[in-house]
C-alpha positions as CSV (number, residue, x, y, z in Angstrom):
1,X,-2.8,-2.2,8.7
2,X,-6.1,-0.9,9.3
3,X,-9.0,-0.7,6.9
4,X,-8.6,3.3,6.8
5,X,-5.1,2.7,6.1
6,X,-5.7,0.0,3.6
7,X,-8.3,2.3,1.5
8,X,-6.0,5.2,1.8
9,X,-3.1,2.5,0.5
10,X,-5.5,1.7,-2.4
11,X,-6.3,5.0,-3.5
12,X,-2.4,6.2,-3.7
13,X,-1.8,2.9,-5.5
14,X,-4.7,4.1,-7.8
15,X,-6.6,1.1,-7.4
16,X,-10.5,1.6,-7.1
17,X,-11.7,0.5,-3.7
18,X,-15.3,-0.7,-5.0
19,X,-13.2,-3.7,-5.9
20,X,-13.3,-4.3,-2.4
21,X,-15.7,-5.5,0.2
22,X,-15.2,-6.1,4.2
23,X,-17.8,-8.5,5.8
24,X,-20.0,-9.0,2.6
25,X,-19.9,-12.0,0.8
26,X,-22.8,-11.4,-1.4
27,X,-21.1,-8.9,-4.1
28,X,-20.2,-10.0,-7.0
29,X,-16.6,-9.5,-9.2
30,X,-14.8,-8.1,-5.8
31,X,-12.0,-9.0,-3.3
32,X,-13.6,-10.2,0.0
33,X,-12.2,-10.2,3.6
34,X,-14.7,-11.5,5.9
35,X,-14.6,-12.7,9.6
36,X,-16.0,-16.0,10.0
37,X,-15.3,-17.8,13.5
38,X,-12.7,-15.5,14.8
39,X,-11.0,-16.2,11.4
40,X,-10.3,-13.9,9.1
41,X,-10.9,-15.3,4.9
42,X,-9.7,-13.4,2.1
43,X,-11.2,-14.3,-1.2
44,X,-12.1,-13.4,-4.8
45,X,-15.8,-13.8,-5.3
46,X,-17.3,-14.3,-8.7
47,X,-20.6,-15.4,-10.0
48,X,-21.3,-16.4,-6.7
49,X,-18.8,-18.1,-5.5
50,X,-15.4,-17.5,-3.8
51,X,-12.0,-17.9,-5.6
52,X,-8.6,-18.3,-4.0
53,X,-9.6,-18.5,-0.6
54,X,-6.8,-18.3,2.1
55,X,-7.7,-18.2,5.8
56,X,-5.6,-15.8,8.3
57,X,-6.1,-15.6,12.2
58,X,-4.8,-11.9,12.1
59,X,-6.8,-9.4,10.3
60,X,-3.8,-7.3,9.5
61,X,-2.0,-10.7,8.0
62,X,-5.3,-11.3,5.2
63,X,-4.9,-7.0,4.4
64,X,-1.0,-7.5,4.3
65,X,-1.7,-10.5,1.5
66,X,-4.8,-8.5,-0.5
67,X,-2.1,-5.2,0.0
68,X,0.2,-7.5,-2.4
69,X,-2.3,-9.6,-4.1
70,X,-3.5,-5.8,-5.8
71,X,0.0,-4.3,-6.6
72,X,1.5,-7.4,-7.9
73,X,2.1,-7.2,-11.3
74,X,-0.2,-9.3,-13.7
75,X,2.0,-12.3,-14.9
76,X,0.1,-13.3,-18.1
């Protein structure tokens, strides 16, 4: 999946893609998939620092996991 495809993926899901950041660790309160070392990590990053971090050597592998990670339904 590309990030085009991804936002487009987002917006049908009706999920706002401000919640969303590529390459920019610094925002606050937003999912986060940076490349780091030919590495791709996928975090949540809050109050300055990051949440649930999984690493993945495929980009489209860390989009496929946030794809899911946003539609899943909240299990409270």
């Amino acid at each position: 999946m590309t990030r085009e495809y991804f936002f487009r993926f987002l917006k049908l899901n009706n999920i706002d893609c401000t919640y969303v950041r590529f390459n920019d660790s610094t925002s606050d309160d937003v999912f986060c998939i940076c490349e780091r070392n030919g590495m791709f990590d996928l975090f949540y990053r809050e109050r300055g620092k990051e949440w649930d971090k999984q690493t993945f050597v495929v980009f489209k592998d860390a989009v496929d996991s946030l794809s899911r990670r946003l539609t899943l339904p909240n299990r409270t």
